[in-house]
VMD Tcl script that draws the C-alpha trace (Angstrom):
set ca {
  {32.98 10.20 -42.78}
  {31.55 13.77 -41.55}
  {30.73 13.84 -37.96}
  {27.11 13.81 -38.78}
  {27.56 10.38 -40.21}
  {29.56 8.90 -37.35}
  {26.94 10.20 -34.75}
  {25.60 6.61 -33.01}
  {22.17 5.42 -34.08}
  {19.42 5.96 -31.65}
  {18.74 3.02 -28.96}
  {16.11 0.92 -29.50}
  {12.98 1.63 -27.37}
  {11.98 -0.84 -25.26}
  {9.29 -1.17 -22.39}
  {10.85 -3.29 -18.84}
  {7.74 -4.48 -16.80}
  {8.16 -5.25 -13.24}
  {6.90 -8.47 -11.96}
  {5.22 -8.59 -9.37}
  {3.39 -5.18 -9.52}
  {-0.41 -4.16 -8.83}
  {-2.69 -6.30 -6.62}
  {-1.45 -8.00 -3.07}
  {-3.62 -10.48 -1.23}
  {-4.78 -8.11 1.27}
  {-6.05 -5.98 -1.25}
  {-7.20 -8.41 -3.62}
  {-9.46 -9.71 -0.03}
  {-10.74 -6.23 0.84}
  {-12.22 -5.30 -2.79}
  {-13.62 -9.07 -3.59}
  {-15.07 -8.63 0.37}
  {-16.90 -5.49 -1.05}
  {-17.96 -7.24 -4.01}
  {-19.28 -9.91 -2.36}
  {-20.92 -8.19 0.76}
  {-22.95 -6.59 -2.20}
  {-24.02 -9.57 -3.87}
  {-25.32 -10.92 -0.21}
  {-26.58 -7.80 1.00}
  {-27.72 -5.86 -2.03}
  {-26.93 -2.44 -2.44}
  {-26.43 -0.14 -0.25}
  {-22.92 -1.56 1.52}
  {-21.74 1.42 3.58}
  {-17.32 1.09 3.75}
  {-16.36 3.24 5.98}
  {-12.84 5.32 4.43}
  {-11.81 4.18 1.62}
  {-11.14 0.25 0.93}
  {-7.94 0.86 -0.24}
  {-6.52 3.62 -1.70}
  {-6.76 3.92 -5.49}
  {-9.25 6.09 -7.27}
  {-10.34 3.87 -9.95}
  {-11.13 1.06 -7.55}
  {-13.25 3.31 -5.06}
  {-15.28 4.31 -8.39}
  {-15.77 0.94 -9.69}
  {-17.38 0.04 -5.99}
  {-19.48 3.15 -5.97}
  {-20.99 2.16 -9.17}
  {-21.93 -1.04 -7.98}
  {-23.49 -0.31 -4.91}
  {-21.13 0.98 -2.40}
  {-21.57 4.18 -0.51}
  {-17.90 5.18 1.27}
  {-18.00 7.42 4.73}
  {-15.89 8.70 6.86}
  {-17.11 7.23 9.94}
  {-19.64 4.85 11.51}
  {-21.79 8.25 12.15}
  {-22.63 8.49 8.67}
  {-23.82 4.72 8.80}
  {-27.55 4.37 9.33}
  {-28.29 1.91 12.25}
  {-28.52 -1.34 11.18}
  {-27.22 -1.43 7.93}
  {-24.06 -3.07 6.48}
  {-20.44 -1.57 7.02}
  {-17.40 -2.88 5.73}
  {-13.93 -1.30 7.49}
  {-11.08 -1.00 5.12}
  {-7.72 -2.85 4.29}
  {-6.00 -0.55 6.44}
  {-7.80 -1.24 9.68}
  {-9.17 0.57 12.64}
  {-8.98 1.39 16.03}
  {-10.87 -0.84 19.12}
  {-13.15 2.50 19.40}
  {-14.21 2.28 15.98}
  {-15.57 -1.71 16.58}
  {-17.03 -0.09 19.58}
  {-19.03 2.39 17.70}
  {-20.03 -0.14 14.81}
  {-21.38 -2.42 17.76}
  {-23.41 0.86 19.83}
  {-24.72 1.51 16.43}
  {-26.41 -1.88 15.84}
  {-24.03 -2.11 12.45}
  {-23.34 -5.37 10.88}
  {-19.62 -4.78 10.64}
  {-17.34 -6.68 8.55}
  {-13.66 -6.46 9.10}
  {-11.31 -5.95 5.70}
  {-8.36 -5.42 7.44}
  {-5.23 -7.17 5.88}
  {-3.91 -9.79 7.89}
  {-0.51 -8.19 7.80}
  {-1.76 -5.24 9.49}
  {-3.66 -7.44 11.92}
  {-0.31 -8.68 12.96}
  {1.12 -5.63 13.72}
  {-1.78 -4.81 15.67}
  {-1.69 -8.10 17.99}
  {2.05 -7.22 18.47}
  {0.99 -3.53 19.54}
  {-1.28 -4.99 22.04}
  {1.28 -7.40 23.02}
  {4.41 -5.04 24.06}
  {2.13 -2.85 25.33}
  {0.59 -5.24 27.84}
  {4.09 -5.85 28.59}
  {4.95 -2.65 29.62}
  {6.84 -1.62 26.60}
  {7.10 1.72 25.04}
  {6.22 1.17 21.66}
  {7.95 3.46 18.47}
  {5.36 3.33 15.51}
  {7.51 4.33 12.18}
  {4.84 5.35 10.28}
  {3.50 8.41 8.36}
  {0.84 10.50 10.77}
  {-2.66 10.75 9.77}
  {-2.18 7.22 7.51}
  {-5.45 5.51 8.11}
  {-2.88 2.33 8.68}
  {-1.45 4.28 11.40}
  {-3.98 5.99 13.02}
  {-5.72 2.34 13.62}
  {-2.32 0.34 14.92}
  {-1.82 3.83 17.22}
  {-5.78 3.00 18.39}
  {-4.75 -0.11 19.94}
  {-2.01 1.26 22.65}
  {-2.46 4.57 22.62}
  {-0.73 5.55 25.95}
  {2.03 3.41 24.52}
  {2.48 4.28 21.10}
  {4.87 7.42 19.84}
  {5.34 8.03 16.35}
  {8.33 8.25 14.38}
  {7.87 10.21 10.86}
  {11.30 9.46 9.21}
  {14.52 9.13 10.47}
  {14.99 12.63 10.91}
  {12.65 12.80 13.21}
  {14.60 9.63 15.69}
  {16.10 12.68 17.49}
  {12.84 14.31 18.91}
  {11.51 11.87 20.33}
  {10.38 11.71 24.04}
  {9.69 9.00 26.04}
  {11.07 7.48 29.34}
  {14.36 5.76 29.01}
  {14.43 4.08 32.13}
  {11.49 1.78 30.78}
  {11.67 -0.96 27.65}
  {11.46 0.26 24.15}
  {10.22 -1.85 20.80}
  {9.92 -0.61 17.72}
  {6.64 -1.58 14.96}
  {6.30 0.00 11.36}
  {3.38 0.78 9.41}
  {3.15 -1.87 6.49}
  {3.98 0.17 3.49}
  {6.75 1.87 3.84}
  {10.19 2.31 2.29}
  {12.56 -0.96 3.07}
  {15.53 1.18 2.59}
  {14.05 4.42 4.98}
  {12.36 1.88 7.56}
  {15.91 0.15 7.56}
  {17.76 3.54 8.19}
  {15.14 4.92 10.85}
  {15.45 1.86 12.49}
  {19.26 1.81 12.95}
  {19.37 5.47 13.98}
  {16.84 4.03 16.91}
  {19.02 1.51 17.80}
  {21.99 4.35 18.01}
  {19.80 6.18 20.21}
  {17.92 3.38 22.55}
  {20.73 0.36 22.27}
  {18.39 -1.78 23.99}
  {15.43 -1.14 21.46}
  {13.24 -4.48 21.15}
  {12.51 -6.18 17.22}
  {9.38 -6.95 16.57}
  {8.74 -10.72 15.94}
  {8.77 -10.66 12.62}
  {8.92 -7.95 9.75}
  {6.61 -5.43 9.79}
  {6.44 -4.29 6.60}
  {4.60 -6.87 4.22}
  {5.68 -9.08 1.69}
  {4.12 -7.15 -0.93}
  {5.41 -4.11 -0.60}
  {9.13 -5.63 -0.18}
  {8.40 -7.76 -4.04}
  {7.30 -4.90 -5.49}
  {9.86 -2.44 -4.13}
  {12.88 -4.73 -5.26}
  {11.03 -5.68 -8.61}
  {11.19 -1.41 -9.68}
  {14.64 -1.82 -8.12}
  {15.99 -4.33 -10.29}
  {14.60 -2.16 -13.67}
  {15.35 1.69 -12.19}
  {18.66 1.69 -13.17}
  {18.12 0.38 -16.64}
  {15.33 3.18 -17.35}
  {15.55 6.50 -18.51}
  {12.21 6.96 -17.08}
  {9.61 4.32 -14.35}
  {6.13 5.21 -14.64}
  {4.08 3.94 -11.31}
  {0.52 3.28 -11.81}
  {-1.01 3.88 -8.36}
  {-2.85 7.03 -6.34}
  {-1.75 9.77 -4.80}
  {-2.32 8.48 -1.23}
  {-1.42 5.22 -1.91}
  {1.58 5.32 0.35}
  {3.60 2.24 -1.50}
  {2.62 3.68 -4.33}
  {4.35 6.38 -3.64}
  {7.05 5.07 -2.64}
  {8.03 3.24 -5.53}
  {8.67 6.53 -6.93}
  {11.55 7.07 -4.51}
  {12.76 4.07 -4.49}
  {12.80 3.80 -8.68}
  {14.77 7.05 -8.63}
  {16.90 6.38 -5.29}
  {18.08 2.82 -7.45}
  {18.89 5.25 -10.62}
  {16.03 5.80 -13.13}
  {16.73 9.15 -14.45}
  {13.11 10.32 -13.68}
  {10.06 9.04 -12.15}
  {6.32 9.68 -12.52}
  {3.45 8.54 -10.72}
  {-0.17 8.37 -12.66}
  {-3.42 6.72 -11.98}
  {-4.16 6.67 -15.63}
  {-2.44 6.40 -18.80}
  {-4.38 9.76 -19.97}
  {-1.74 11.29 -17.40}
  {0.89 10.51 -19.28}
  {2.96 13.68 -20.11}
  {4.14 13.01 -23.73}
  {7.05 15.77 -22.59}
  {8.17 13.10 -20.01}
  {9.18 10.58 -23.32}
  {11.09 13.16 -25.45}
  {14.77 11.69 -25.79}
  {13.55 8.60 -23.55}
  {14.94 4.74 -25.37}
  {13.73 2.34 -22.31}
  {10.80 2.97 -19.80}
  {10.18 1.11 -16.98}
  {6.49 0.24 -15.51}
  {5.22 -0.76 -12.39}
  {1.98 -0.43 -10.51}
  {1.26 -0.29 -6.72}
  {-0.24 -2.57 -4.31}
  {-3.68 -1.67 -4.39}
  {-3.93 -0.77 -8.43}
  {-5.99 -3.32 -10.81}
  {-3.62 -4.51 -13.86}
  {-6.07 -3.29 -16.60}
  {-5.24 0.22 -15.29}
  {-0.99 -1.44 -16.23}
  {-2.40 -2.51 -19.62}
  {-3.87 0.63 -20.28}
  {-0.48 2.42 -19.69}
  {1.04 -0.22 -21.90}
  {-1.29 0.27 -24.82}
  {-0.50 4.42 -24.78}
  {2.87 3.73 -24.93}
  {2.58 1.29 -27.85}
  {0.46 3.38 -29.73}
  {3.77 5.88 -28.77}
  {6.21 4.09 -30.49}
  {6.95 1.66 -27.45}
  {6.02 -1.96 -28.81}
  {8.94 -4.48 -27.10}
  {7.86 -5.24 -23.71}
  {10.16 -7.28 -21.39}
  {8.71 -8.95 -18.40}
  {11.07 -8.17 -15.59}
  {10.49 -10.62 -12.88}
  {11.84 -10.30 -9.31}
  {10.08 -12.80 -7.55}
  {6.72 -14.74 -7.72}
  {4.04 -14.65 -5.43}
  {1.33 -17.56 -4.39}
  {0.20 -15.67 -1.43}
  {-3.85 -15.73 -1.17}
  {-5.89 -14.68 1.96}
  {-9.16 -15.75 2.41}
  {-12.07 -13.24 3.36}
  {-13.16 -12.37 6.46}
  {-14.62 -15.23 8.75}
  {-17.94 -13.16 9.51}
  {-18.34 -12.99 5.81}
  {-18.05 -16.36 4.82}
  {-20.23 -17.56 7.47}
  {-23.35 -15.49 6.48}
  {-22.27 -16.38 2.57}
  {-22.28 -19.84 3.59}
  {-26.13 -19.52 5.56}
  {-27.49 -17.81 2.33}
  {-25.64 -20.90 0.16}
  {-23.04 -18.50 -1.66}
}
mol new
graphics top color blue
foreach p $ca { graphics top sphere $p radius 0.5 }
foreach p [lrange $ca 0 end-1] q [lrange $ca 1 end] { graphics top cylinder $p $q radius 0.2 }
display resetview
């Protein structure tokens, strides 16, 4: 044989997609809470920031009735106002109630935890060290609730800047969406730095982001390139990126539509692995799927990591006016 003829036959292509991916219960709560405060209220529903963070979601609600601010300013008096997934600060409940606004709380319950634990070390005298990302609605809302108490820690780069008073206790919280791996290294490099640094309770970071950070894990390595479906300030979103690269996919792209799809990024490419954020709908996952079929990528493997039951039901002044009006 020439060498031309002994040259190996290309690999089949193949699509590996992570399970879970897309939707968590906290998210899948906020939008239906939307949805529904529209079918009670009638349009307009004022949400003030966005309900969570992914383009195509914030659309659909728009076209249905929903009008999104920045703040409770923007609100007029009276009228309906949702808060987001991410939560909000004490003030902002404040100004909802000074404004006469029927306000209805979307916060995930996950973050809710991590703001009751806030309020709890701080009432305890405890210096609290928020790992989070500044200016993340997430964080600017858990910050809200301690403020005198709260210092931020960016990455952990950042563990050697910090000031506060050593002679009093320290406990660290995280925002909810971080990196496992980063949150895990900050956290140590605190511990070097304040041995007597207090846990939280229980894990900050939620379920959801852990499953679908191991699921992207557990296919990285086996992909020449992981496309994430998700926004660009969807911070799990983008974090799957770095974690799908950090666990060895050869490249990594985040899009929050198939029609973003760089047809450069599948030149010499045999597997590709898919995923999709917390706060992305699946039929924005199909749609990926269906470009890269029409591509030449028809086997699909489901890639499952772990399954998920976890369902939260909306919020309690919700159902009780749904209930009155016999939704």
């Amino acid at each position: 044989m020439t060498p031309a003829q002994t040259t190996s036959a290309p690999r089949p292509r193949k699509v590996l997609l992570a399970t879970p991916r897309g939707y968590c219960a906290g998210v899948d709560r906020a939008v239906e809470t939307v949805e529904k405060a529209l079918q009670l209220y009638g349009a307009p529903v004022y949400v003030r920031k966005e309900i969570v963070h992914n383009r195509y979601v914030v659309s659909r609600l728009q076209d249905l009735g929903a009008i999104f601010v920045e703040e409770n300013a923007e609100v007029p008096e009276g009228s309906v106002v949702v808060f987001s997934a991410h939560g909000v600060a004490p003030e902002v409940h404040t100004q909802a109630e000074e404004r006469n606004l029927r306000a209805i709380d979307a916060t995930c319950p996950l973050v809710t935890k991590v703001h009751q634990e806030a309020r709890r070390f701080a009432s305890d005298g405890f210096q609290i060290l928020l790992i989070g990302h500044e200016g993340h609605e997430e964080v600017i809302g858990t910050a809200g609730e301690a403020p005198d108490h709260i210092t931020l820690v960016d990455s952990p780069d950042h563990v050697n800047d910090i000031v506060i008073d050593e002679d009093k206790p320290v406990a660290w919280l995280s925002q909810t969406t971080l990196s496992v791996d980063e949150t895990l290294e900050t956290v140590a490099r605190l511990k070097t730095r304040f041995p007597g640094l207090i846990d939280p309770p229980s894990d900050d970071i939620c379920y959801a982001t852990q499953n679908r950070q191991q699921a992207v894990k557990e296919i990285a390595a086996l992909s020449d390139l992981v496309i994430v479906v998700g926004s660009a300030n969807s911070s799990n979103s983008v974090r799957l990126v770095e974690v799908a690269l950090d666990a060895g996919a050869k490249t990594a792209h985040r899009v929050d539509f198939a029609s973003e799809i760089d047809p450069a990024w599948l030149e010499g490419v045999s597997t590709i692995g898919v995923t999709s954020g917390a706060s992305v709908p699946e039929e924005l996952v199909q749609q990926v799927l269906v470009y890269l079929a029409e591509a030449g990528w028809t086997d699909v493997e489901n890639s499952i990591a772990v399954e998920e039951h976890q369902v939260f039901a909306l919020p309690p002044t919700l159902r009780k006016a749904m209930k009155a009006a016999g939704l």
